[in-house]
N, C-alpha and C positions, 0 to 999 in steps of 0.2 A: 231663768234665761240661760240659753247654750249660746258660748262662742267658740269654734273648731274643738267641739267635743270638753269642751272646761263647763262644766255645771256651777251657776255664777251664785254664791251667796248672798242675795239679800241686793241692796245696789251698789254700784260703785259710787265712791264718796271724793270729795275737793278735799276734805279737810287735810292740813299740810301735807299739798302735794305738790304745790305748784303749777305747772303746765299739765296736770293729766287727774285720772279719776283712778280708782286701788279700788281693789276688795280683795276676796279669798273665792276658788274657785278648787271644784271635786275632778278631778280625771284618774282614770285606772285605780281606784282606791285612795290615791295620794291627794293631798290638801294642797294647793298652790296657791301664793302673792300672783295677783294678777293686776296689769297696770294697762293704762287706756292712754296711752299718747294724744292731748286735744289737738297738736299740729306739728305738722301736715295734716289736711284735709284732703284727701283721693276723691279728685270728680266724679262720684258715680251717679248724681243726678246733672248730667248734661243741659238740659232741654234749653237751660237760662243761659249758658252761657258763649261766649262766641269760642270758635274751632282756638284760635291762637289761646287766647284763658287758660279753656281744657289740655292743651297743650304744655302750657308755661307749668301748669300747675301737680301733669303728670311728669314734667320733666323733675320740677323739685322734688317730690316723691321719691322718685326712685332714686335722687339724688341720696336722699334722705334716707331710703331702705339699704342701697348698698355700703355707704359708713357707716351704719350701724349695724347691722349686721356683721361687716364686719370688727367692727369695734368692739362685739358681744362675744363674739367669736374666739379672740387674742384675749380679752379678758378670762375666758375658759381656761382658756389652755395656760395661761401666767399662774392661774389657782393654784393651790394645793392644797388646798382646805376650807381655808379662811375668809376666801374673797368669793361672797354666797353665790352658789352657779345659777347663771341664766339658761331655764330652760328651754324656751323659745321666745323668738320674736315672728311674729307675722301679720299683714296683713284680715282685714275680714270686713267687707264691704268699705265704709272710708274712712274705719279709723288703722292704726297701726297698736299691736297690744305686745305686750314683752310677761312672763311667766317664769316665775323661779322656785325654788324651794322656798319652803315656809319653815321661818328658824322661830323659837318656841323660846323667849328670851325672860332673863332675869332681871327684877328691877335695879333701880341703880344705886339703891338703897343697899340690897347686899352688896354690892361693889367696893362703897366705903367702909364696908367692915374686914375688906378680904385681909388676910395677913399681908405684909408687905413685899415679900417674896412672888406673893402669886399675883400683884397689881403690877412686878415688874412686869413677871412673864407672860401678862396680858400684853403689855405696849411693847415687849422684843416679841410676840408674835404680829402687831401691827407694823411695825418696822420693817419686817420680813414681809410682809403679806402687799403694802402698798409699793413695797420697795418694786417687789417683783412685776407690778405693774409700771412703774419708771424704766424698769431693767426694758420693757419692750414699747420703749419708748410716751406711753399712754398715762395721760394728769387726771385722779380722778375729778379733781377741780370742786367738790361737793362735800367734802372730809368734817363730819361735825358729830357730838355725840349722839344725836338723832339718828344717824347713819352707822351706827357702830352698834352691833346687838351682842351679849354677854350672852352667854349660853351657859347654861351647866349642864355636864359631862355626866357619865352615870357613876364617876369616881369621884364626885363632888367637885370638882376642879373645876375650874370656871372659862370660857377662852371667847376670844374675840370674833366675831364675824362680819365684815366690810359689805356694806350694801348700797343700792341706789347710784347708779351708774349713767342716769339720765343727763348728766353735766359731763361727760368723762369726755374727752377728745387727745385726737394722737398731737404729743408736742411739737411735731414738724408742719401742725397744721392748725395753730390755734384760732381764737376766734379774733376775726378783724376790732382792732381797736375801734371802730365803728358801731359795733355791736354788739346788742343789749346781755352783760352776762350775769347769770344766774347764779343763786347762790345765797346764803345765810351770809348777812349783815355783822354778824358777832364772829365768825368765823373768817373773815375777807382779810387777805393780806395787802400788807400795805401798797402793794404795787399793782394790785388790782383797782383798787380805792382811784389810783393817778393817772392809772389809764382809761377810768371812765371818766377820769375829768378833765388830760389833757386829750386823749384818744392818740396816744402815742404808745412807743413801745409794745411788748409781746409777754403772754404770761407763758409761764415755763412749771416745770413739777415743783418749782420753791411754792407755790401757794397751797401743794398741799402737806408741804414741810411747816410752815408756817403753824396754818390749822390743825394739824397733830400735834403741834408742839402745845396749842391749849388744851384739845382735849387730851394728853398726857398729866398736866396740870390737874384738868377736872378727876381724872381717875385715883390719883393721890390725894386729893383735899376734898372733890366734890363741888369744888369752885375753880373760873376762871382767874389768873395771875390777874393780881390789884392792879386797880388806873383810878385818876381821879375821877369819879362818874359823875360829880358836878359838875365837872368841866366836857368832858367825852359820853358822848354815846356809846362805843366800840373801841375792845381793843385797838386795832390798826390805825384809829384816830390819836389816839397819846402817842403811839408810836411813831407817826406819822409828826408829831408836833414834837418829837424830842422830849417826850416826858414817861417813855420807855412804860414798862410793866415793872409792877415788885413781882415776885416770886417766894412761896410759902417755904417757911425753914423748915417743915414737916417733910417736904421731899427728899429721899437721900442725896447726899451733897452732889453723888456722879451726875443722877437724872434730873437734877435742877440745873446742873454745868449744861447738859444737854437740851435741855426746856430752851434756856438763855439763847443756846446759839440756834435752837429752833425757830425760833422768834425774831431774829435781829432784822433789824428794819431795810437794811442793804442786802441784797440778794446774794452776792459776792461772798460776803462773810456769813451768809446760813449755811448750815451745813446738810449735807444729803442726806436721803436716806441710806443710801449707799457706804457712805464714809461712814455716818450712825451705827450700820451693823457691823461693818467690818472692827468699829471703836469697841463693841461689846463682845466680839467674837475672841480678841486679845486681853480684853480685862479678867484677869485671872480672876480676882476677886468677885466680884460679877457673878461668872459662870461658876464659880461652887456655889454661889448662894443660890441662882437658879439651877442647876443641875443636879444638886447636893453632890455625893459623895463621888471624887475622882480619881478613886483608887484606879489603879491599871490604865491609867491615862492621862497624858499630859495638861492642868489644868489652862482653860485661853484655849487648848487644841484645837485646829479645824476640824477635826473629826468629832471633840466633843461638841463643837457648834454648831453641826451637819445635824449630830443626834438632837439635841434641842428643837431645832426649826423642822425636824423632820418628822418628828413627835406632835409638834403645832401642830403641822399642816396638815394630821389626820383628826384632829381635835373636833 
């Protein structure tokens, strides 16, 4: 099967996808993630329907095509490596399809063997990478380790890659407390949880502070921070109940300090991504251990911290 020139592998599949269908598709020599959006539906069989229907239904549409679009757009241009580029989005009869690079990932098995130095440098490349998506206002709202592909480098080095952008929306525009939002159960911050059940309040980029801060967790241990699962389903539920998380003493002390207020149940007191980097960009200690040696420059330096995240974002 051809769709605008993508030679489609095999069928597209539901399995965890949520609202849409995946496979892998051939163009100009290159292998692309190809994703089938199930709604919006584009009227292009008329005959059933009455003129106003066709109407309402092209208006959502395009409603639908121009926020995204541009939303895919801004997510481009916030990249600088890490955060997987969307090659296109476009219509093609009545569905809507989106097309990216195909990242070639590692299991998560090597992950937990990595030294501890280069599991930092995984999560201060994620920090920089979704941060930069807050910096332009934009929640990815979807943040779980499903979402997150490990790559290895041809220098053996391992680094981060941020995908699945189908949940993403601009924070001056979030979704009406009214409406259904999407998302991984085990990853839902707490304030997400209270606005589907009072349909009050507004989610902001803390939900994807929250969710980074476990899968931060999972990247050090390979597990989520302890709850009682007798009693809860999901983190955000003890949380939610005042019976917090434990937190593994395998972490180093800074990035469990940081885990902690990744996670804290009050929006007010989590801390940013923003604040996060700028916390690691001053931690001398820190930055010799991920930078190693800092001769001929000030350890903490801006300039050493530029060279870090500058080095990620070609990863």
């Amino acid at each position: 099967m051809e769709i605008r020139g993508y030679q489609i592998r095999g069928e597209l599949k539901t399995t965890n996808s949520g609202f849409s269908k995946w496979g892998f598709a051939d163009k100009g020599g290159k292998t692309y993630f190809i994703k089938e959006f199930i709604d919006p539906v584009y009227p292009v069989c008329t005959d059933v329907l009455e003129p106003a229907m066709i109407e309402r239904k092209k208006r959502i549409c395009k409603e639908f095509e121009d926020r995204t679009a541009l939303l895919y757009r801004e997510i481009n241009n916030c990249s600088d490596g890490n955060l997987v580029y969307i090659e296109d989005f476009f219509r093609e009869g009545s569905h809507y399809y989106l097309t990216m690079e195909k990242v070639t990932a590692v299991s998560m098995s090597l992950i937990k063997r990595l030294p501890r130095e280069d599991r930092i440098r995984v999560c201060k490349t994620l920090i920089h990478s979704i941060g930069r998506m807050h910096q332009r206002g934009i929640v990815h709202a979807d943040i779980k380790l499903d979402n997150i592909m490990f790559r290895e480098l041809p220098s053996g080095k391992i680094t981060a890659k941020v995908i699945d952008f189908d949940n993403s929306f601009w924070e001056s525009e979030p979704p009406d407390p009214e409406e259904e939002v999407h998302g991984d159960p085990v990853y839902m911050a707490p304030e997400t949880f209270r606005m589907m059940e009072t349909e009050e309040g507004a989610l902001t980029r803390a939900i994807d502070v929250f969710a980074l801060g476990l899968v931060f967790h999972q990247i050090f241990t390979g597990e989520l921070p302890g709850f009682d699962r007798s009693a809860y389903d999901y983190p955000f539920e003890s949380v939610l109940d005042g019976a917090g998380l434990s937190y593994s003493m395998e972490i180093p002390e800074e990035w469990r300090n940081m885990i902690i207020r990744m996670t804290e149940k009050d929006v007010d007191r989590r801390i940013s991504l923003a604040e996060a980097e700028q916390l690691w960009r001053h931690s001398g200690q820190e930055l010799r251990s991920t930078f190693g040696s800092t001769e001929g420059k000030t350890a903490g330096s801006a300039s050493g911290a530029e060279e870090f995240f500058t080095a990620a974002g070609d990863l």
